[in-house]
C-alpha positions as CSV (number, residue, x, y, z in Angstrom):
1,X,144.6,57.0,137.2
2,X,142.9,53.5,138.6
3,X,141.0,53.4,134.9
4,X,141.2,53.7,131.6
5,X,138.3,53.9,129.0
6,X,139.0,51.0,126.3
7,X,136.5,49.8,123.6
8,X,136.1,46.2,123.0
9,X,134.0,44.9,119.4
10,X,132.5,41.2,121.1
11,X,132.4,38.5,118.3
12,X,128.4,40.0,117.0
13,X,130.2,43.0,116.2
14,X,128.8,44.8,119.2
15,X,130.6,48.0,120.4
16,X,131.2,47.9,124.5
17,X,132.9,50.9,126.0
18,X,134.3,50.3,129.4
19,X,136.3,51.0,132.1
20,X,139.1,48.7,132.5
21,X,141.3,48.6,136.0
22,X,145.3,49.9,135.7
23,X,146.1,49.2,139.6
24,X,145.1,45.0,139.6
25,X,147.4,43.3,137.4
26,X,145.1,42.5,134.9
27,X,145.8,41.7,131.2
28,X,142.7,42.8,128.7
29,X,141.5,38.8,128.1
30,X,141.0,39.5,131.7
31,X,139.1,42.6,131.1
32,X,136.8,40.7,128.6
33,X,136.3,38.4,130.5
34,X,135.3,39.8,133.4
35,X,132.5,41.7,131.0
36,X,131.4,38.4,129.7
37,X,132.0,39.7,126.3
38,X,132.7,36.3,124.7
39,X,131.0,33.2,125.1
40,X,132.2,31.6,128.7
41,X,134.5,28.6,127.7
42,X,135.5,30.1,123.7
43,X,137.9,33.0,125.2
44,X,140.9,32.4,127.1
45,X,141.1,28.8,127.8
46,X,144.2,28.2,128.8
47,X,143.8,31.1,131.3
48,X,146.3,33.6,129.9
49,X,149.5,31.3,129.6
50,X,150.4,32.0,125.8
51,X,149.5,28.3,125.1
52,X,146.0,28.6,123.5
53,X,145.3,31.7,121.3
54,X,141.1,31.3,121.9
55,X,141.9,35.1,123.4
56,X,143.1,36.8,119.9
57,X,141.9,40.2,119.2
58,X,142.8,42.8,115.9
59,X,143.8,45.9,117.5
60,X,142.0,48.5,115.7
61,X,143.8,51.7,117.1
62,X,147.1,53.0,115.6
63,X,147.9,55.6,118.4
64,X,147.9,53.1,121.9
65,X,151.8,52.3,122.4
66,X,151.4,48.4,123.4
67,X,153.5,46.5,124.4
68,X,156.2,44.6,122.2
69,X,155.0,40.9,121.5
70,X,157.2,38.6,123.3
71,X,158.4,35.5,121.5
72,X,156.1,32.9,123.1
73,X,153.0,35.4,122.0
74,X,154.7,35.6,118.2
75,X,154.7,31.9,117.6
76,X,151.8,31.4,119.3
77,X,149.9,33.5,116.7
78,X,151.7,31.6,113.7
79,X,149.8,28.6,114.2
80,X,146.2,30.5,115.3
81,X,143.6,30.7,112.4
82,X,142.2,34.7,111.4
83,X,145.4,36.0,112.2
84,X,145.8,39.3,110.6
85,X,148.8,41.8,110.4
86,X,147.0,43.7,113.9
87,X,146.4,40.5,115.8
88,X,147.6,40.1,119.1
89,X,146.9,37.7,122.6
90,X,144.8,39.8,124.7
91,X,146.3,37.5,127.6
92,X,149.8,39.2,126.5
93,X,148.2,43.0,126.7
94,X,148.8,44.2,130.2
95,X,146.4,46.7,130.9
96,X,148.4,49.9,131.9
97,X,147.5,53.9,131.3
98,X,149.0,53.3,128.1
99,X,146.3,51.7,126.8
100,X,143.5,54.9,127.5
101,X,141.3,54.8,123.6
102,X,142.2,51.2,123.0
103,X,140.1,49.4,120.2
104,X,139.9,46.2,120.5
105,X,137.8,43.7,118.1
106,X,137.6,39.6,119.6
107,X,139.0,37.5,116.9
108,X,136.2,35.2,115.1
109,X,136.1,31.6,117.1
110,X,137.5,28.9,115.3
């Protein structure tokens, strides 16, 4: 299975249903950024290193298994603004079958 469907909210509150790619390595700030979904230069600055959380998104679906948030992506998140119980890096979300029905919803900049 090369794709899965996932649906992305962008920051206007605008529902995008896509097709994101399981057989190139990419991680979902990847995927939303390569819809343009979020204003070029507010979303993944620091390219998907865990340094920067502009990428946050609430996941808004209780039956994707994800994977476990790592350490680095954990105290990342403690010192990110809007964080909420479902937050997570999108840069930390590899997208993998798994993931087929993911909701995702693009933090609010800060």
């Amino acid at each position: 299975m090369p794709d899965i469907k996932v649906t992305i909210i962008d920051r206007e509150g605008i529902t995008h249903e896509i097709d994101a790619p399981t057989d190139m390595s990419m991680s979902m700030m990847e995927v939303v950024k390569a819809y343009e979904l979020a204003e070029e230069g507010t979303f993944g600055t620091c390219g998907g290193m865990c340094m920067c959380a502009s990428c946050q998104c609430y996941v808004e679906s209780d039956d994707v298994e994800l994977n476990e948030m790592g350490a680095e992506e954990d105290a990342m998140l403690s010192e990110a603004f809007n964080v909420k119980e479902n937050s997570r890096l999108s840069c930390q979300i590899p997208v993998t079958e798994n993931l087929e029905g993911l909701v995702l919803r693009i933090a609010p900049e800060v």
